[in-house]
N, C-alpha and C positions, 0 to 999 in steps of 0.2 A: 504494500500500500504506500503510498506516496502522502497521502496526511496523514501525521502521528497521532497517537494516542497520550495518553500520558506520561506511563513508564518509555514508551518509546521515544519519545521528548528529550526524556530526563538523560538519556541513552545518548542519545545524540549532541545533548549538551556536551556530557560531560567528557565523549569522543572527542570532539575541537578543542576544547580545553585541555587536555592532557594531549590532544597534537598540538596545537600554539605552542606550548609548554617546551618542547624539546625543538624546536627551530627557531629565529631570529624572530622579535617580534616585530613587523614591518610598521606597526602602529608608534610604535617609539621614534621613528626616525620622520615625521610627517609633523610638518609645522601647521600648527592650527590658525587659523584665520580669525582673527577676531577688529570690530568696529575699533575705532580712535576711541573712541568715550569707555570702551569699556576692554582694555588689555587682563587679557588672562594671566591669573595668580593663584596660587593656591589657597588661600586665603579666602579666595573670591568663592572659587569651586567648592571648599570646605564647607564652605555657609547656601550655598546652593544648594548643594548635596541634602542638609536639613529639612530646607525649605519644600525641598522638591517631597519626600516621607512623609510631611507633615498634614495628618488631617485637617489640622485646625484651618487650614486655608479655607476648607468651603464651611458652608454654612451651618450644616447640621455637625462636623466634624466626623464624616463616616468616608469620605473623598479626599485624596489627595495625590498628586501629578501622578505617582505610581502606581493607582488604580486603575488606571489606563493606561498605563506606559509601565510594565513590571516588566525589573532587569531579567526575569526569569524564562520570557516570554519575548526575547528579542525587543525589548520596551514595548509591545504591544500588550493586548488584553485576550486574544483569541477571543473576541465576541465577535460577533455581525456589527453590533453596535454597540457603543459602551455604555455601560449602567452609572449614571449620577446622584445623586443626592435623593433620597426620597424613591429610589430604587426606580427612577427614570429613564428613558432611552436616548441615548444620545441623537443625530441625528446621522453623524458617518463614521465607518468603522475608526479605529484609533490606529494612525501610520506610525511606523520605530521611528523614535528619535534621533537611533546610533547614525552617524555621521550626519547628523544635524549642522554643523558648523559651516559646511560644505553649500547649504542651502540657499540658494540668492535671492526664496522667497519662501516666506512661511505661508501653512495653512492647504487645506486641498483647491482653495478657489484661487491661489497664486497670487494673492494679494496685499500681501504683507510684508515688510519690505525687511526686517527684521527678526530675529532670534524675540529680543524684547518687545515687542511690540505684542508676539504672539502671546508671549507669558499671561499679559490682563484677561486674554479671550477666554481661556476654559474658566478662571477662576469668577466670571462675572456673569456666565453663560447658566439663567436660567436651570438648564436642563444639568447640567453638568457639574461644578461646584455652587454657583448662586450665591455667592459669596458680594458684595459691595465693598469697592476698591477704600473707600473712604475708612470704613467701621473694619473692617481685614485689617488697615494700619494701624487703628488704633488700638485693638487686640495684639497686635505682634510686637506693637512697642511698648507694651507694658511686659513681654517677656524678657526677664534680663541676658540672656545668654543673648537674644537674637540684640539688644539694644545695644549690649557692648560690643558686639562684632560690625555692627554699622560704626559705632564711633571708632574703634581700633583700623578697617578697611577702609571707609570712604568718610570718616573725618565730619559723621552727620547721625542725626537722628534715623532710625527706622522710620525708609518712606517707602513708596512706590519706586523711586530709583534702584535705593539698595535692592528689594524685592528682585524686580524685574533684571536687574545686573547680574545679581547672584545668579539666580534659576537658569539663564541664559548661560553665564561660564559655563556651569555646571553641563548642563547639555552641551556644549562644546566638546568637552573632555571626552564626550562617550566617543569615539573612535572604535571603526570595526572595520579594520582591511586588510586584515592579515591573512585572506580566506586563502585557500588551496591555489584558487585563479591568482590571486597578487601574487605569490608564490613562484607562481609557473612563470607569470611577467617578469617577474625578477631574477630568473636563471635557471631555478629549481626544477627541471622538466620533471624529476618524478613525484611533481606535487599533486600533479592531477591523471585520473587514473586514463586508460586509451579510452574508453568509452568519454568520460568528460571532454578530453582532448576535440572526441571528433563531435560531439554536442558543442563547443566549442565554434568551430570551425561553423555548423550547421546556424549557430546563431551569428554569427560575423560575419560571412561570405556568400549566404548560401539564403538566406530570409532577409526578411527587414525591420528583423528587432533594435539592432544596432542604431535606424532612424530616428528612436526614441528611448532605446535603453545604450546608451552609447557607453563602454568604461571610459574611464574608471569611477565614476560614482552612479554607470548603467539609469539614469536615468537625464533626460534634456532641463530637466528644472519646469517646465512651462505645462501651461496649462493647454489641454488637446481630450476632442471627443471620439473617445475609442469603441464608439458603436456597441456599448452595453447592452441599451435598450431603443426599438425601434423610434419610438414615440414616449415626449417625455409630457406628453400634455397630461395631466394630472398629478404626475408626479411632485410631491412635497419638492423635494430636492433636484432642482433642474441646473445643479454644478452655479460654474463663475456668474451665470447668470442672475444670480441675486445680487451683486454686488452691483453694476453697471447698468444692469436694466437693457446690455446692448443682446438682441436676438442672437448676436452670432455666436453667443457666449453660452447658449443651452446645450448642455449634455458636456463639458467642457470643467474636468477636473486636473489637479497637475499629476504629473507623469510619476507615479512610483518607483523609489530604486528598488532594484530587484534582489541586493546586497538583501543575504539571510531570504532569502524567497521560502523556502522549506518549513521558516519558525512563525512566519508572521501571517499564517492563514486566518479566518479565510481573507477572501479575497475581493476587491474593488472599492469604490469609496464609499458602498452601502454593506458590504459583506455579503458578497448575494451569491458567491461562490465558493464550494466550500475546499474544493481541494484544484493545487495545482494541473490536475487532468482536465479539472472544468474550466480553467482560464485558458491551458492550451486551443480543446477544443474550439473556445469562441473566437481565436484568434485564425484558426482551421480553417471555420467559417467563414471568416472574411468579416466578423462582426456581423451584429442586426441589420445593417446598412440604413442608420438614424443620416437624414439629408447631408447634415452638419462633420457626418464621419468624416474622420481622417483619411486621406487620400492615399496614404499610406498603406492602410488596412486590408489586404485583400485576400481573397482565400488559396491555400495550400495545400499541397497533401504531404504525409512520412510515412515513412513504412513503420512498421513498427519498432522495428531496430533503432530507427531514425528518429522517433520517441523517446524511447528508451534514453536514448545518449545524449539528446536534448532536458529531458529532465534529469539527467546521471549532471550535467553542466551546471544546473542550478544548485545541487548541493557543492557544489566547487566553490561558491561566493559567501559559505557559510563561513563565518569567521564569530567566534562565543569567547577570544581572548581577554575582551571584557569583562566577566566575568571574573578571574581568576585578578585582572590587574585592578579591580576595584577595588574586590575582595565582598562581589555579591554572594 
């Protein structure tokens, strides 16, 4: 089977993790990208780190960033949809935050033009934390751990800067590219097995994954309608198209990296597919063929072999060295 179960999960984890473990970590040697206003320290990361654990962010105090983003779980939550506060539905499935830093826009609808920016969204959202940015501060700044690390860091009370600074390093830090494929990039040919190799090859040279999952972070950044569904008229969730109100913008979510594919099911920005075999096929198909599709999209065949080493390819991008270097 190609979606885990539990124990099989846990298996797999702990597989990459004790392979990271005995080769060069490639994460260590990768300078991480951070805004002018807010350079990465440890310090920074430390206090993020907290933040990010902490229930008290949302409202009733049962939610907090890791309920939906658990390190255990590739930062995802394996729901369709995420569960908030009052035991609510989110409204799109919850995307890894591991190589977040990487991102040159937050959010599924591409429109965020920061790390921090994003941090206010879940914590104020209604469904989600429903938390109020205002009364959130002035709760966190009566804790003293968290006030003295604002004045110790950034030289200020516990605000909405620190908050949003912290949580933001802290997701920087997560780093995951040390998978079997960076591996193979970097010299290592027996990183990845012949089957991956020609899975490999099958997505590079041979389809037009690459159009939109391009290495090294396999995804374009931007936001593109990948023919989910034929017709979005009804549909609650009609992608970037809420934000602009521009038509061209329906059915248009941003592009997923495929980094860790195997942990972070299921799959699309509703969850509407539950294993890697079902996002193949719809990609088989050519997509629903939604007007707005991607031009890109079109239908293909594999034999089954050619399956086979196409999804053998996708475990190649798994990299869980995170775990071990956190010390989740």
């Amino acid at each position: 089977m190609w979606r885990f179960g539990s124990i099989a999960f846990t298996l797999l984890i702990g597989f990459f993790v004790l392979r990271c473990a005995n080769i060069q970590d490639l994460n260590l040697s990768i300078s991480v990208p951070a805004p002018k206003d807010n350079p990465q320290t440890n310090a920074k990361i430390a206090l993020g780190r907290q933040l990010f654990f902490d229930k008290r962010l949302s409202l009733d105090g049962t939610v907090s960033c890791a309920t939906c983003h658990n390190p255990r779980k590739a930062f995802t939550d394996n729901l369709a949809k995420s569960l908030g506060i009052n035991s609510q539905l989110s409204e799109r499935n919850a995307p890894s935050i591991l190589n977040a830093a990487f991102l040159k826009t937050a959010m599924f609808d591409a429109h965020l033009q920061t790390l921090e920016l994003q941090v206010i969204v879940p914590i104020q959202e209604p469904v989600e934390m429903g938390h109020n940015m205002k009364n959130l501060i002035k709760q966190l700044r009566q804790i003293p751990e968290y006030q003295a690390a604002a004045q110790a860091i950034y030289g200020r009370d516990f605000d909405a800067w620190v908050l949003t600074r912290s949580i933001s390093a802290f997701e920087r830090s997560l780093l995951s590219m040390n998978a079997p494929f960076d591996q193979f990039i970097a010299g290592n040919h027996s990183a990845m097995t012949a089957n991956q190799k020609a899975g490999w090859k099958l997505f590079s040279e041979e389809l037009y994954c690459t159009k939109c999952h391009p290495a090294p972070y396999f995804t374009t950044f931007e936001a593109a309608n990948n023919g989910l569904y034929a017709d979005y008229n009804g549909k609650t969730d009609q992608g970037r198209f809420r934000i602009h109100h521009d038509s061209s913008d329906i059915g248009k979510f941003k592009i997923p990296s495929l980094r860790n594919l195997p942990l972070t099911f299921p799959y699309m920005h509703d969850g509407s597919l539950q294993t890697m075999d079902a996002v193949l096929a719809h990609y088989q198909r050519g997509g629903a063929k939604h007007p707005l599709q991607n031009k890109e999209i079109t239908a293909f065949e594999l034999s089954q072999k050619e399956k086979e080493q196409l999804l053998a390819f996708f475990y190649a991008l798994v990299d869980t060295s995170y775990l071990r270097r956190n010390g989740f």
